[in-house]
Backbone as numpy.savetxt, mean C-alpha at the origin, in Angstrom:
# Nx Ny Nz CAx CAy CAz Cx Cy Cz
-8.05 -10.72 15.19 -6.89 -10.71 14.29 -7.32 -10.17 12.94
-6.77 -8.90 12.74 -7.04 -7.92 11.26 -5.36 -8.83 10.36
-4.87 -8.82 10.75 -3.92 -9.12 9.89 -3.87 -10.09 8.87
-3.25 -9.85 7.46 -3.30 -10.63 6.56 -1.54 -11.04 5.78
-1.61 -12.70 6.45 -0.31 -12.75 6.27 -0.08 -14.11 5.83
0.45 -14.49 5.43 1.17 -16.00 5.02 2.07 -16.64 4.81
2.90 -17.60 5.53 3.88 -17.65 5.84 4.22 -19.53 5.10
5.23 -19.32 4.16 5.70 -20.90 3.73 6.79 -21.20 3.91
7.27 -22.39 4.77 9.05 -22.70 5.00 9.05 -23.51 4.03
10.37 -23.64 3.15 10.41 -24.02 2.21 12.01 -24.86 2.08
11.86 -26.16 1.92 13.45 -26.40 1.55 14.07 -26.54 0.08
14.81 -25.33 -0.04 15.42 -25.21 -1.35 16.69 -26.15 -1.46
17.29 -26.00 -2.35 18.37 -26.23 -2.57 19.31 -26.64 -1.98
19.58 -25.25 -1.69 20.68 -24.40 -0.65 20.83 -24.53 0.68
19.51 -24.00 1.09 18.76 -23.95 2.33 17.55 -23.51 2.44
17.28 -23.73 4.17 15.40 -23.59 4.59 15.40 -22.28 4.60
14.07 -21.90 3.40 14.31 -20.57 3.06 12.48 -20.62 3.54
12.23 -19.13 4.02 10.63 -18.76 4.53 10.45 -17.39 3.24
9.26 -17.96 2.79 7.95 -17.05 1.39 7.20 -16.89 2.51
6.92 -15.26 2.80 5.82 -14.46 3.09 4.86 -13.89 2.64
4.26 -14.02 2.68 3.08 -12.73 1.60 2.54 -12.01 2.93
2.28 -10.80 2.36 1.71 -9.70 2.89 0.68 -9.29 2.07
-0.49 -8.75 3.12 -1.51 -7.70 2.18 -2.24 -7.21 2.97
-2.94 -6.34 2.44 -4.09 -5.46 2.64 -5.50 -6.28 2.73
-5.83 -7.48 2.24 -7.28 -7.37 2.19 -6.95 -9.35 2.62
-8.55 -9.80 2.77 -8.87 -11.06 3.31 -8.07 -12.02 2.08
-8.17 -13.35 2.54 -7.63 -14.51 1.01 -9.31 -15.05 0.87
-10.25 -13.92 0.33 -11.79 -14.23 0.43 -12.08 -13.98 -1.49
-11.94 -15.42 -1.83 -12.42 -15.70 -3.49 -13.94 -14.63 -3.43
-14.36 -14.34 -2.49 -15.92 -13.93 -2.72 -15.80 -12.36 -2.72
-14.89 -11.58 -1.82 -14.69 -10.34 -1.77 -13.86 -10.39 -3.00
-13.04 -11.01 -2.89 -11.87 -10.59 -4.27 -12.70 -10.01 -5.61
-13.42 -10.09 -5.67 -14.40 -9.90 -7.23 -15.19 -8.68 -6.80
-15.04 -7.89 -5.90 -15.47 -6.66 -5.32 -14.39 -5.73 -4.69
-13.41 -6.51 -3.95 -12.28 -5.33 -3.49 -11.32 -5.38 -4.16
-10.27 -4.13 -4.17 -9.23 -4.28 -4.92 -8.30 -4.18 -3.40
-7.28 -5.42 -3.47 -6.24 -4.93 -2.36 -4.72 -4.93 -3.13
-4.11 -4.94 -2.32 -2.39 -5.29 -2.56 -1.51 -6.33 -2.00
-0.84 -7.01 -1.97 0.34 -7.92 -1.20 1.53 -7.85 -1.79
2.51 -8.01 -1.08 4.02 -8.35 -0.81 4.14 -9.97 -1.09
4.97 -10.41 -1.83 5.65 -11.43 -1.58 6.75 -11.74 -1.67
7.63 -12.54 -0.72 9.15 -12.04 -0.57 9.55 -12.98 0.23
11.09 -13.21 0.10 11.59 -14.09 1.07 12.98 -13.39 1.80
12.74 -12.15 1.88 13.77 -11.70 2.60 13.68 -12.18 4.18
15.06 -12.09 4.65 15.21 -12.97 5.76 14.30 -12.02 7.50
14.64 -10.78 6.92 14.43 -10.23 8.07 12.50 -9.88 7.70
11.62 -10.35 6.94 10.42 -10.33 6.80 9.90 -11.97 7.19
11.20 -12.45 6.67 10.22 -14.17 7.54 10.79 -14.02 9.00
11.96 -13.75 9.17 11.73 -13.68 10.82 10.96 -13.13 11.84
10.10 -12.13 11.22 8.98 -11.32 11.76 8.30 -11.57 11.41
7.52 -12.59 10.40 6.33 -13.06 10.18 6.17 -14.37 11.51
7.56 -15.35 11.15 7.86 -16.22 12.17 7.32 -16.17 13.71
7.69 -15.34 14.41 7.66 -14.22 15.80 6.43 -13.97 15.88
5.89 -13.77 15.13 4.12 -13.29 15.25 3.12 -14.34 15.23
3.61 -15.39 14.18 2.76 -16.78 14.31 3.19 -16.98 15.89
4.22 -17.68 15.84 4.59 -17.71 17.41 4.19 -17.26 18.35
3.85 -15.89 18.16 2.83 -15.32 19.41 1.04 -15.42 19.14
1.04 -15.22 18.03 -0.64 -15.54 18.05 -1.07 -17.38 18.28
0.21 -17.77 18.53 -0.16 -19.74 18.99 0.54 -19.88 20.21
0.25 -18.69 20.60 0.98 -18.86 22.23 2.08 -19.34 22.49
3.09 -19.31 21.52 4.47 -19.84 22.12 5.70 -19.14 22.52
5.16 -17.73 22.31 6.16 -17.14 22.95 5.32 -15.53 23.16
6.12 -14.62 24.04 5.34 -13.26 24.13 6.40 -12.23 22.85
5.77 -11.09 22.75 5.65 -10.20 21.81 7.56 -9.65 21.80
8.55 -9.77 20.92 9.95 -10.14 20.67 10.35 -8.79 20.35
9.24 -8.15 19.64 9.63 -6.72 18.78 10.13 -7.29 17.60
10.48 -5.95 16.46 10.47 -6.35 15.20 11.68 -5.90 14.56
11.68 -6.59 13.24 12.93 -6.13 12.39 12.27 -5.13 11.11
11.50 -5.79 10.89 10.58 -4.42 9.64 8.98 -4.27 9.69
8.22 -4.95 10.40 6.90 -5.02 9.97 6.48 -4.09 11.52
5.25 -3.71 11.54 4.91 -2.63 11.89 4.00 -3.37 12.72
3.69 -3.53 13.92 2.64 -4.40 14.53 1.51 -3.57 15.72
0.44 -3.75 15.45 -0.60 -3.45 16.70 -0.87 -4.70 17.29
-1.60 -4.68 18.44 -1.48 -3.23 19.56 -0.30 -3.04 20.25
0.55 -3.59 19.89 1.92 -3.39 20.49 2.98 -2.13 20.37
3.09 -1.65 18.98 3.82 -0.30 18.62 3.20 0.05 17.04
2.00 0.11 16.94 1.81 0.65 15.42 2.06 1.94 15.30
0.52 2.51 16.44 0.36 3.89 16.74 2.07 4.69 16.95
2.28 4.19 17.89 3.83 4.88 18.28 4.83 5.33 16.87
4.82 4.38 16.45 5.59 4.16 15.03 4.93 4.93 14.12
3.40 5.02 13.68 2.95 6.17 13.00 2.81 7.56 13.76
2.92 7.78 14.68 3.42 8.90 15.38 5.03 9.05 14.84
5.41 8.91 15.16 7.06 9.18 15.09 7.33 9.44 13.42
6.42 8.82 12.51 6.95 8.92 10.87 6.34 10.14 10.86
5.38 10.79 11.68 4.60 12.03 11.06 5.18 12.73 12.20
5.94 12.59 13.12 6.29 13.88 13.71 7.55 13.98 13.15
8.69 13.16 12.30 9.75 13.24 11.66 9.68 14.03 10.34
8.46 13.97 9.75 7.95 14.75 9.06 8.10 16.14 9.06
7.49 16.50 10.37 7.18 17.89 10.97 8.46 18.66 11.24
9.49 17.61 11.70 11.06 18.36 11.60 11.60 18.25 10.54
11.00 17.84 9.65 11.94 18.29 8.05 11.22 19.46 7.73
10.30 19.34 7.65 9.22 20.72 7.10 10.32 22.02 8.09
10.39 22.12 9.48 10.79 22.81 10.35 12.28 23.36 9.75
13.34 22.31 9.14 14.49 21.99 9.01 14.56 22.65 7.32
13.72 23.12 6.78 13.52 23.33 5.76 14.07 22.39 4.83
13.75 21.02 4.86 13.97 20.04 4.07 12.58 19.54 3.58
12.57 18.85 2.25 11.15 18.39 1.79 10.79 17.01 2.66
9.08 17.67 2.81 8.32 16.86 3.74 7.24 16.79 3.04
6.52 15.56 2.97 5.03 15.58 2.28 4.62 13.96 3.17
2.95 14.16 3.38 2.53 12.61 3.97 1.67 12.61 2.92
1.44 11.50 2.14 0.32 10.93 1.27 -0.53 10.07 2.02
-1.78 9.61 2.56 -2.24 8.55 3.29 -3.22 8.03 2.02
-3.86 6.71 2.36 -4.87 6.14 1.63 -5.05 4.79 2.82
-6.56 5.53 3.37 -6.56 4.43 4.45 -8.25 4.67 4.16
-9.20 3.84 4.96 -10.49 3.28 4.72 -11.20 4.30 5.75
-10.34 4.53 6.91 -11.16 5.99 7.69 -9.87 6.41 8.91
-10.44 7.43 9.36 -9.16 8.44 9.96 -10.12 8.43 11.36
-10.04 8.22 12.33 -10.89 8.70 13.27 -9.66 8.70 15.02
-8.69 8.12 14.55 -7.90 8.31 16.00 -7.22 9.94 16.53
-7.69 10.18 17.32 -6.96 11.55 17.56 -5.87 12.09 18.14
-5.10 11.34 18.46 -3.48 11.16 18.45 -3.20 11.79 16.88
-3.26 10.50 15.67 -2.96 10.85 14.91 -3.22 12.22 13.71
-4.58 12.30 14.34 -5.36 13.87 13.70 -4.20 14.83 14.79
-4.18 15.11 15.84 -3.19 15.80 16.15 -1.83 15.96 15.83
-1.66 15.15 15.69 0.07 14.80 14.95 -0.20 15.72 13.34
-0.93 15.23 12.78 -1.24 15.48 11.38 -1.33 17.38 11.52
-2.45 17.72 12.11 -2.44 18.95 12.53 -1.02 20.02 12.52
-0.19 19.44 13.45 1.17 19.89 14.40 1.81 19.89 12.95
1.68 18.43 12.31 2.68 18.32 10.88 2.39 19.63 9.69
1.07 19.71 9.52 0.18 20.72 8.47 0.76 22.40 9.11
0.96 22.71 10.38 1.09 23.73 10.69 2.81 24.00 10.26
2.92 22.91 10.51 4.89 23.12 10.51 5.21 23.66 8.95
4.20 23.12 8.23 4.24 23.21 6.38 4.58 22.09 5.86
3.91 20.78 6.26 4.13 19.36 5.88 2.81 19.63 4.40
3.33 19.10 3.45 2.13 18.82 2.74 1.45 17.60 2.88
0.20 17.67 3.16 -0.66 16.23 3.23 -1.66 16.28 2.40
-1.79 14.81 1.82 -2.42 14.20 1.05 -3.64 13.46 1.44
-4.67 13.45 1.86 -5.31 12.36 2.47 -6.45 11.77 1.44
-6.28 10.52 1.09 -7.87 9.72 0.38 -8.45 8.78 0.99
-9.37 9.17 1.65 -9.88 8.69 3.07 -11.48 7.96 2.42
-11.81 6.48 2.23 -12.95 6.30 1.62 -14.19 6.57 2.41
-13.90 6.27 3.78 -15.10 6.08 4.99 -15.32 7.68 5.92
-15.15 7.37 6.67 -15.14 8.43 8.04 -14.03 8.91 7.99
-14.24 10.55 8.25 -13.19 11.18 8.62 -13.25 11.80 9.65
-12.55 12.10 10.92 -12.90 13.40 11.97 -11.89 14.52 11.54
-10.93 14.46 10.83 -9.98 15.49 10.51 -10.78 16.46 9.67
-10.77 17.68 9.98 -11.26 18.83 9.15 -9.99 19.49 8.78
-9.96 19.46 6.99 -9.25 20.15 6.61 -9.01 22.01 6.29
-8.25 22.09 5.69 -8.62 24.25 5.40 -8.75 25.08 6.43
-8.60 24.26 7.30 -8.85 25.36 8.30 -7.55 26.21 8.78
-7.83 27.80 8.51 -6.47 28.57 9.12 -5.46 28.22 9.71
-4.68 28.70 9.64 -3.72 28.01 10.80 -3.78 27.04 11.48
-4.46 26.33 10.85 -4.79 24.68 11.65 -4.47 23.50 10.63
-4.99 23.66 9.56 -4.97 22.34 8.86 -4.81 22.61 7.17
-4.40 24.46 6.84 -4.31 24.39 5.41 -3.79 24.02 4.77
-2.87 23.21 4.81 -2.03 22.57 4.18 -2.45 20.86 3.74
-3.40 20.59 3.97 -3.93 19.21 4.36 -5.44 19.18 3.33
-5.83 18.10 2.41 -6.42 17.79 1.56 -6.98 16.71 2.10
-8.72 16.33 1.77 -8.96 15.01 2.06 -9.76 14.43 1.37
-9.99 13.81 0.70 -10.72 13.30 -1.07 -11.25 11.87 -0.80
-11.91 11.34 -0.96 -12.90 10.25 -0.93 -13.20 10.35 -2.10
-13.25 8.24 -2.09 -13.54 7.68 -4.14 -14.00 7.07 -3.89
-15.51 6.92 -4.50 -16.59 5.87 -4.31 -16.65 5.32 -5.55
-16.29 3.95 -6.42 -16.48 3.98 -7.38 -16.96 2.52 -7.86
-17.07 1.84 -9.13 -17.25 0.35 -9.35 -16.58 -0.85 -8.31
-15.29 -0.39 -7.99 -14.87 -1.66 -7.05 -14.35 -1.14 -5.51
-14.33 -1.32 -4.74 -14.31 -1.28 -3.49 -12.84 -0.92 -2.95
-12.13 0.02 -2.91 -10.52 0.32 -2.62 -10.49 -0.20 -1.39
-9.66 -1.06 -0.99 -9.70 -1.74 0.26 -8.58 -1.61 0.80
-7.35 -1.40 0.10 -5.84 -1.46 0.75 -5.32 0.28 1.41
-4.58 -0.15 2.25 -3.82 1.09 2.99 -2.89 1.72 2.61
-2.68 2.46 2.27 -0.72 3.10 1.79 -0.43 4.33 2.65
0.59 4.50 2.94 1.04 5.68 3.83 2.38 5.85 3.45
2.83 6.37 2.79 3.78 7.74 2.35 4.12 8.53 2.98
5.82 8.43 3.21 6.22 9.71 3.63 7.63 9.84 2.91
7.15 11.26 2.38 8.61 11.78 2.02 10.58 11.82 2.42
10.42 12.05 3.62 11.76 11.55 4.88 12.77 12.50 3.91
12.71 13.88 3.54 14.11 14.58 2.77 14.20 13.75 1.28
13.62 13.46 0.90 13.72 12.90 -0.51 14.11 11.33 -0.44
14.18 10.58 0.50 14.58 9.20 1.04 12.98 8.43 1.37
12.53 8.26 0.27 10.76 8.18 0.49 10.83 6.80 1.67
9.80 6.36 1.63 9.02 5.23 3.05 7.91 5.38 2.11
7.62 4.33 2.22 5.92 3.50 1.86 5.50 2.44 2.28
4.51 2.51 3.25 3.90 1.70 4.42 2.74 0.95 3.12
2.46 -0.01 3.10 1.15 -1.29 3.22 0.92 -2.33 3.94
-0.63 -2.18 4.33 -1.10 -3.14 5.39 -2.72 -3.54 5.33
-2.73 -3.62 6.61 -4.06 -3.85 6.81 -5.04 -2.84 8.13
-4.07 -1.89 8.94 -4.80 -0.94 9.68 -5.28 0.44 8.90
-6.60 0.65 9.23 -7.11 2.06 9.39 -6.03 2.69 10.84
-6.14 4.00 10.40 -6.06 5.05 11.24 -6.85 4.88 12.38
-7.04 4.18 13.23 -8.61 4.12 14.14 -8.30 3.46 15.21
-8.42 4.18 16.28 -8.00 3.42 17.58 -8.39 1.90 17.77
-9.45 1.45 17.58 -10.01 0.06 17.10 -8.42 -0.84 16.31
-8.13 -0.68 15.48 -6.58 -1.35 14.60 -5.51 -0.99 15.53
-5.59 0.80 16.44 -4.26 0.53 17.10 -4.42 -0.38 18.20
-5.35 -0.22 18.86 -5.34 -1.12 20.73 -6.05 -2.51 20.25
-6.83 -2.57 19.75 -7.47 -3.62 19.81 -7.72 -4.91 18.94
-6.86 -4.58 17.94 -6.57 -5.86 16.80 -4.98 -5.95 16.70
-4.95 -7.32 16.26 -3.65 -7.63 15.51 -3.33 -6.97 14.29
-2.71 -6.20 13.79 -2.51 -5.52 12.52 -1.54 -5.62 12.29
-1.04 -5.16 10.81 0.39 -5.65 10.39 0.80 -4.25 9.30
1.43 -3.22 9.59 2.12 -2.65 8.07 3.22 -3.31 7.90
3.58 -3.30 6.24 4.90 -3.67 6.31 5.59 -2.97 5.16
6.77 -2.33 4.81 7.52 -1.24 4.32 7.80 -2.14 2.93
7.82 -1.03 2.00 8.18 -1.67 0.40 9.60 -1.01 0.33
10.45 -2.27 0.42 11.56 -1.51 0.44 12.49 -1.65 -0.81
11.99 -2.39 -1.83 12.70 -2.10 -3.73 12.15 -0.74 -3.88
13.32 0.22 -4.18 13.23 1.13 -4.38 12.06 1.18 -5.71
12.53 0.67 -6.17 11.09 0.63 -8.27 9.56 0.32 -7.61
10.01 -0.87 -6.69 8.13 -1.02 -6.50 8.17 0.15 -5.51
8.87 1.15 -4.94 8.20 2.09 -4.05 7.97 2.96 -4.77
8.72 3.44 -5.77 8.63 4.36 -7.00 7.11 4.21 -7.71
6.93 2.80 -8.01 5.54 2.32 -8.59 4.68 2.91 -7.64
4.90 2.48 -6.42 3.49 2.28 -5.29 2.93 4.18 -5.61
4.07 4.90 -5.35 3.60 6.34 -4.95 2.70 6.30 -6.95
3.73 6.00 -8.22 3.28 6.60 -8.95 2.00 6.07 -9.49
1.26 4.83 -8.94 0.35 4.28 -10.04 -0.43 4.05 -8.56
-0.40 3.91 -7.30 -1.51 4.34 -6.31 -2.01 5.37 -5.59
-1.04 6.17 -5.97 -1.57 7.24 -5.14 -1.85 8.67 -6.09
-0.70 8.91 -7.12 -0.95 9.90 -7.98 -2.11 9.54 -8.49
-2.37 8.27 -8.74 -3.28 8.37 -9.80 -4.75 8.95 -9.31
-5.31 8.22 -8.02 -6.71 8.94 -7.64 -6.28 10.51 -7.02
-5.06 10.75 -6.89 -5.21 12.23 -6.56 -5.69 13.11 -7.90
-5.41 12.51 -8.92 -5.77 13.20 -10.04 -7.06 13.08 -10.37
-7.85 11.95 -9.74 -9.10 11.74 -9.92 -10.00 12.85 -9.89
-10.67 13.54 -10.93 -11.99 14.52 -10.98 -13.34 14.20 -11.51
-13.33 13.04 -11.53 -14.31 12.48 -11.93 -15.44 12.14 -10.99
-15.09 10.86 -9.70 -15.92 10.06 -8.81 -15.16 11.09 -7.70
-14.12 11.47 -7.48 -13.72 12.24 -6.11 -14.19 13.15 -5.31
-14.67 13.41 -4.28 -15.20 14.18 -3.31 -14.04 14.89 -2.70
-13.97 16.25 -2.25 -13.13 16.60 -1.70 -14.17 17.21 -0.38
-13.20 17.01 0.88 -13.52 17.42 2.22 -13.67 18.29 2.29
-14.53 19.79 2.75 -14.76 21.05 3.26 -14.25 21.03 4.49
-13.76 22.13 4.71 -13.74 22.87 6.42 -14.74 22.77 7.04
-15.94 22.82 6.39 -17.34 22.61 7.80 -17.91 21.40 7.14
-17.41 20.13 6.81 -17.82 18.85 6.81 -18.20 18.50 5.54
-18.54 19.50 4.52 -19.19 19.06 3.24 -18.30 18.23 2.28
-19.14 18.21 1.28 -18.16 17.60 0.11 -18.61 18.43 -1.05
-17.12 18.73 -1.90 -17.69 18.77 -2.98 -16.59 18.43 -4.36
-17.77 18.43 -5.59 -16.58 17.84 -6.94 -15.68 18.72 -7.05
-14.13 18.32 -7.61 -13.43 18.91 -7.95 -13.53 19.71 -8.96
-13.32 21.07 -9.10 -13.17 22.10 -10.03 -12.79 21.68 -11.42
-13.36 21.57 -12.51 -12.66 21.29 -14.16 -12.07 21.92 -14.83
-11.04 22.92 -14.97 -11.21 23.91 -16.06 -11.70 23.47 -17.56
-12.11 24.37 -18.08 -13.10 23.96 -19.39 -11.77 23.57 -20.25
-12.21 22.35 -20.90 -10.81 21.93 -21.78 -10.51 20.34 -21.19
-10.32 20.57 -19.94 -9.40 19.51 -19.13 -9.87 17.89 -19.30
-8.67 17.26 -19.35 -9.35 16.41 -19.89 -9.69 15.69 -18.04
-10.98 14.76 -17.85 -11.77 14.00 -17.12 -10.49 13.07 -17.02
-10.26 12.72 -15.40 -9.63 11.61 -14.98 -10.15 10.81 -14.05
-10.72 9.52 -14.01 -11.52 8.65 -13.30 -10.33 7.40 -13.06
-9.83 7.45 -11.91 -9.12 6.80 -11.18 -9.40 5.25 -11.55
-10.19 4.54 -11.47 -10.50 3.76 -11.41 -10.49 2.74 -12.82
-11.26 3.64 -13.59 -10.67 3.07 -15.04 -9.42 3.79 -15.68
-8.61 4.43 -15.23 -6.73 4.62 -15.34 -6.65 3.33 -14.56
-7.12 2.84 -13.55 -6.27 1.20 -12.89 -6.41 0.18 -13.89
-8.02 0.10 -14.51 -7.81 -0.94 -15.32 -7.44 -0.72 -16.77
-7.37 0.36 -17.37 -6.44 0.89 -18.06 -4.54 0.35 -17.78
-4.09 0.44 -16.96 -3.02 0.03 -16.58 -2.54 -1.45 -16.31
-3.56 -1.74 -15.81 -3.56 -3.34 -15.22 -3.45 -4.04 -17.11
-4.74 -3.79 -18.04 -4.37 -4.45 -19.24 -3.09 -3.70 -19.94
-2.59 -3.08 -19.94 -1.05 -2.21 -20.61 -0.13 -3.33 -19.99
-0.30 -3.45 -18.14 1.16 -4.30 -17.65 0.83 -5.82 -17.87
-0.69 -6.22 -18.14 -0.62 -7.44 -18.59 -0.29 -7.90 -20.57
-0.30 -6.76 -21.05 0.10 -6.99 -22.77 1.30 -7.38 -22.41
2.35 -5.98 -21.75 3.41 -6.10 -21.57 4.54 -7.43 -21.32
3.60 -8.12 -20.42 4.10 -8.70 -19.49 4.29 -9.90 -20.63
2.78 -10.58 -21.32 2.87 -11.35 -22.03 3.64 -11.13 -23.46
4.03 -10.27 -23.82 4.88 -9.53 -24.91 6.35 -10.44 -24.41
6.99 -9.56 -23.36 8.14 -10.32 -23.05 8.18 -11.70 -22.70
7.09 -12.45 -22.06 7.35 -14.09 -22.04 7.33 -14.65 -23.57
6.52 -14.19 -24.49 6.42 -14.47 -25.89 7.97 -14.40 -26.54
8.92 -13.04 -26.65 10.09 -12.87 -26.54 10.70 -13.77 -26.08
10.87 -14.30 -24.73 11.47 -15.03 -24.06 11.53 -16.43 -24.88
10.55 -17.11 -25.74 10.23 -18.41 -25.85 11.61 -18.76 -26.74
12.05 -19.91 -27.32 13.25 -20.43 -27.72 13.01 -20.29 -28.84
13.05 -19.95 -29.75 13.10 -19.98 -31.21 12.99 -21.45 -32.16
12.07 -21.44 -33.01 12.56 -22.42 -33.53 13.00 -22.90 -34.83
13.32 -24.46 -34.83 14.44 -24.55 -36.00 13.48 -24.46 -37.39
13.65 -23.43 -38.43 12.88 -23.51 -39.58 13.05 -24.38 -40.64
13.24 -25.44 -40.17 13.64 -27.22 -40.81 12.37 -27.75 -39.99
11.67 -28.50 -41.07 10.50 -29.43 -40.74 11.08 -30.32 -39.61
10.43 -30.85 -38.78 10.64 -31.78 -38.06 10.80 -33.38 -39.11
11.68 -33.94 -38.82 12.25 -35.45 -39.48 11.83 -36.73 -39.00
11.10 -37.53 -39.58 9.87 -38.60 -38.60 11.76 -39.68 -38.23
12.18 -40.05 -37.12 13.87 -41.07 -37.55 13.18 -42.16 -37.49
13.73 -42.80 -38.05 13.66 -44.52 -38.23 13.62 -45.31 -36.82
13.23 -46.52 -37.03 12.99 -47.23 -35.67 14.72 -47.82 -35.17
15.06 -48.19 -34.14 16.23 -48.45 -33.48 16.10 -50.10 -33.93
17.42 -50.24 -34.19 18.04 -51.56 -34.95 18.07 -52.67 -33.88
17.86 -51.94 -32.87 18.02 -53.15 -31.76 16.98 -53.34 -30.94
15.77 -53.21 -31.45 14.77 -53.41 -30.74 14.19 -52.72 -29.99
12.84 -52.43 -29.13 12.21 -51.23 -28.47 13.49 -50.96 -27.20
C-alpha cells in the first residue's frame, strides 16, 4: 500500500460529515524535514465516499466498487492516465490547445512513454520534471520533439506528483502518490486525486510547476542520447533556483496570511479597562 490517505467521520451539527486528506508523501515527522510533499483536505461528499470504498476494500469488506473522483491502482490508474494523454493527442489533432506538464519521481512504464510519444507527434506540448529515472528520450525527430525532460536535485527532496493537462483550455490537475512505473500501476495501492477549486488549480500549475520549469540554476535537462546538460543563460538573465523561489514564497504566503488574521482581530476599546466594585450581595 503506496497510498497516502486519511479519513475522519465527524458529527457536526447538521450532520455525519467525512474530512479526507490526501497527499503525496508518508505522515513520517522524520522524512518531513527532508521531503517536500503536498495534500488535499476536504470534505466534499463524493471524495469521502471514495476514500470510504477503499478503506473498505483494503479491510476486506467489500471488493473494488469503482470511483467517483480519485484515481486508483492497480485497478484503473494506468487506463485513466492513458486516456488523459490520448485526449490530449485529439485536441492537438483537432487543432485545439493541448499541453501535458508531468512532475513525477521517475517515468519508466512503456505504455505511457508510448502514449506520450503518439501525443508529442500529434503536436501536444510536454513538459516533463522527472527527478529519478527516465526511459523516455526526448528531441528526437519525429518522435519526441516536442517533449522536454528536466531533473532538480536540490537542498530538499521533491517528493510529490502533479500531472497537468490542458483539456482545450478546461485545465485537470492530478496529485498523488504514483510514479509513472509499472510497479504503482499493477502492483501497489495508489491514489491520484483531481484539484478541482478552480484557484488552487490555477495555484498548483502557477507556483509548482512554472516555477522549476524556470529553474536554470540546479536543473538538468535530458539529451536525445541520454546526457544531461545546464540550461543555456543568456548573459544578463537573471538566475532562477526553484527551490529558494519555494521558500521565497512559502515566507510571502506566511506574512500574508498572518497580516490578515492580525486584521481580522476585534479592535479595541481605547478607554482603560475599569477595576467594578464588588457585588452587594455577596460572592
Amino acid at each position: 500500500i503506496h497510498a497516502k490517505m486519511l479519513l475522519v467521520v465527524r458529527k457536526d451539527d447538521d450532520c455525519i460529515r467525512r474530512y479526507v486528506h490526501l497527499g503525496t508523501g508518508n505522515y513520517n515527522p522524520q522524512t518531513a524535514r527532508l521531503y517536500t510533499d503536498l495534500g488535499l483536505l476536504t470534505c466534499r461528499p463524493d471524495f469521502g465516499e471514495d476514500a470510504t470504498n477503499l478503506f473498505n476494500l483494503l479491510t476486506g469488506i467489500c471488493q473494488f466498487q469503482g470511483t467517483r473522483r480519485l484515481l486508483v491502482a492497480p485497478f484503473e490508474l494506468r487506463e485513466r492516465m492513458l486516456a488523459l494523454i490520448r485526449r490530449e493527442t485529439e485536441h492537438a489533432q483537432q487543432g485545439l490547445p493541448a499541453r501535458i506538464v508531468a512532475k513525477t519521481n521517475a517515468l519508466v512504464d512503456r505504455e505511457i512513454i508510448q502514449a506520450l510519444y503518439l501525443a508529442s507527434q500529434a503536436g501536444v506540448k510536454i513538459d516533463l520534471i522527472v527527478r529519478g529515472i527516465c526511459c523516455l528520450r526526448p528531441g528526437l525527430a519525429g518522435v519526441s520533439e516536442n517533449i522536454t525532460v528536466r531533473s532538480i536535485v536540490d537542498r530538499f527532496l521533491e517528493h510529490s506528483r502533479i500531472y497537468y493537462f490542458e483539456n482545450a483550455c478546461q485545465p485537470e490537475v492530478f496529485l498523488g502518490s504514483a510514479d509513472w512505473m509499472p510497479r504503482n500501476f499493477l502492483r501497489r495501492i495508489e491514489v491520484l486525486f483531481p484539484i478541482e477549486d478552480g484557484n488552487l488549480r490555477e495555484r498548483a500549475k502557477r507556483e509548482l510547476l512554472d516555477i522549476p520549469l524556470a529553474d536554470n540554476v540546479k536543473a538538468r535537462l535530458l539529451q536525445s542520447d541520454g546526457s544531461h546538460q545546464r540550461p543555456s543563460v543568456k548573459r544578463g538573465a537573471p538566475l532562477r533556483r526553484s527551490q529558494t523561489d519555494f521558500i521565497e514564497l512559502a515566507r510571502s504566503n506566511h506574512a500574508n496570511s498572518a497580516k490578515a488574521a492580525k486584521d481580522k482581530r476585534p479592535a479595541r476599546s481605547k478607554y482603560s479597562r475599569v477595576k467594578l466594585a464588588g457585588s452587594p450581595f455577596g460572592k
